[in-house]
N, C-alpha and C positions, 0 to 999 in steps of 0.2 A: 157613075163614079164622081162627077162633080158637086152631085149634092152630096153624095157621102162629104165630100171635102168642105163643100161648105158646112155642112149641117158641125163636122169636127170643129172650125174653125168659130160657129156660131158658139159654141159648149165651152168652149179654148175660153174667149172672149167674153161668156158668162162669169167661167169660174175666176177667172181675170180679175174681173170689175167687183166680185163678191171679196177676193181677197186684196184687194185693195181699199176697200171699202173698210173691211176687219182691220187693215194696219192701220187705216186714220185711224178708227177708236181708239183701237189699241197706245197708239202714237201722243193720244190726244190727253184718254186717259192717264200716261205716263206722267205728260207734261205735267199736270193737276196733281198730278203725287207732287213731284218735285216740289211746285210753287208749293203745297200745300204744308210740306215736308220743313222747306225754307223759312215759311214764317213759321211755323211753332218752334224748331230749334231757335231763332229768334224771339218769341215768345218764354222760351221756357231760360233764354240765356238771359233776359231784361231780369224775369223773376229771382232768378239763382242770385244775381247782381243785386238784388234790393232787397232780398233773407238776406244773401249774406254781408251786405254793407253794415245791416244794422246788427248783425250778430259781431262782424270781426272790424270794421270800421271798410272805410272807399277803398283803401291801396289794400289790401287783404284781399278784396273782394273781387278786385280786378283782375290782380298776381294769380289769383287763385282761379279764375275762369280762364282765362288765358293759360293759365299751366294745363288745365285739362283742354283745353282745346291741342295743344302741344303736344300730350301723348295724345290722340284720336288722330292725332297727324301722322303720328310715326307709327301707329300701330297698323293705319291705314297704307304708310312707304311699306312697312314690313310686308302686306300682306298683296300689296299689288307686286312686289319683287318675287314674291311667292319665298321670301327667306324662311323656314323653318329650324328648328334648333337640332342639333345633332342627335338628341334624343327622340325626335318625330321622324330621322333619315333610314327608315328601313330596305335601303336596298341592298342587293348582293354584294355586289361592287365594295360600297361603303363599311357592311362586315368584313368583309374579305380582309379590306385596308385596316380596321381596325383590330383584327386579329393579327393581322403580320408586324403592325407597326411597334417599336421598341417601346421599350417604358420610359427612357430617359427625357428628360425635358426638350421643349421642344426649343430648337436653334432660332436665334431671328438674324435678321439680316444685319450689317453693320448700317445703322441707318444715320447720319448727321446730325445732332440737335438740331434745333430753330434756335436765329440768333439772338432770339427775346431770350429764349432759356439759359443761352450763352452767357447771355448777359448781366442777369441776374443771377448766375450761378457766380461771376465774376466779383458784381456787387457783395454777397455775400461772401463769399470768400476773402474779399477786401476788408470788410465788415469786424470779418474773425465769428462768423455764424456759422460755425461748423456743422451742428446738426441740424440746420433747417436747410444747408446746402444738401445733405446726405437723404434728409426728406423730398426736398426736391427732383434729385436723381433716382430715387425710387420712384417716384410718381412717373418719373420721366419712362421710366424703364417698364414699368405696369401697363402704361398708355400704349405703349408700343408690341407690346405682349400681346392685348385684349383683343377679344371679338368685336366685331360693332356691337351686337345684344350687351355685351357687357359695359362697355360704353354707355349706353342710352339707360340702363337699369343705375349706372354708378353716377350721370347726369341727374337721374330724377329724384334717387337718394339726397346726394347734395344738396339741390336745388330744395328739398325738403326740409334739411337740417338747416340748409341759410335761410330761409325763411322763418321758421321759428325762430333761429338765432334773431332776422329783424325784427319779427313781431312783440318779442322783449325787450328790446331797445329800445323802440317805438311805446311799448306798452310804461317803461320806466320814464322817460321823458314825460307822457303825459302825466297834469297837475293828478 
């Protein structure tokens, strides 16, 4: 009986030291992606920057890697929160709810302005800027509406449009 037990515990301690053995590789190998991984996204962000400095000029070139670094950010939040979009929610539950639920618009809560908005709605209205106050409250009222995806799609649109908007300002100043 005891060498049964040894002989078990010999085998134990084999397949032990083999599978430990396979996780350093394994472990090791990893690491080597990484680093490996690390400098070429480095590599390929240096090159992006020096095509596109000399196509769109430095502040273009920057704005513009850095904005795509921004969504790979956010697509990466979205995707470690596991948020999906209501059209990829196929559960029971979630039909169920959206067959009983009414058609009528959806209620939000009464929520406070911020008191920059306050304030500026104040400014303007002092002003006699009626419809940029009414622009304002609309915005106000959308923001408060919106999905976060909606949100982040209506950030990167903008953030799109200002851009081009600088790039021709920028572009008409130079001689």
């Amino acid at each position: 009986m005891q060498s049964f037990v040894s002989k078990a515990l010999a085998e134990a301690a084999e397949q032990a030291q083999s599978l430990g053995r396979h996780f350093i590789l394994l472990a090791t190998a990893l690491v080597l992606v990484l680093v490996f991984a690390i400098a070429a996204i480095g590599f390929l962000t240096a090159g992006a920057y020096l095509w596109l400095s000399a196509q769109y000029g430095q502040l273009e070139a920057v704005l513009g890697i850095g904005g795509f670094y921004i969504v790979l950010a956010a697509l990466a939040a979205i995707a470690a929160t596991g948020m999906k979009p209501a059209s990829l929610k196929s559960t029971g539950a979630a039909k169920v709810k959206a067959a009983v639920k009414p058609a009528a618009a959806p209620t939000t809560p009464n929520v406070a302005t911020p008191p920059a908005v306050e304030t500026l709605l104040k400014v303007l209205d002092d002003g006699g800027h009626h419809n940029e106050k009414l622009a304002v409250l609309a915005t106000s009222e959308a923001i408060r509406n919106a999905r976060p995806m909606q949100l982040i799609v209506t950030g990167l649109v903008a953030g799109f449009a200002g851009g081009q908007l600088l790039k021709q300002t920028i572009n008409k100043r130079r001689p």
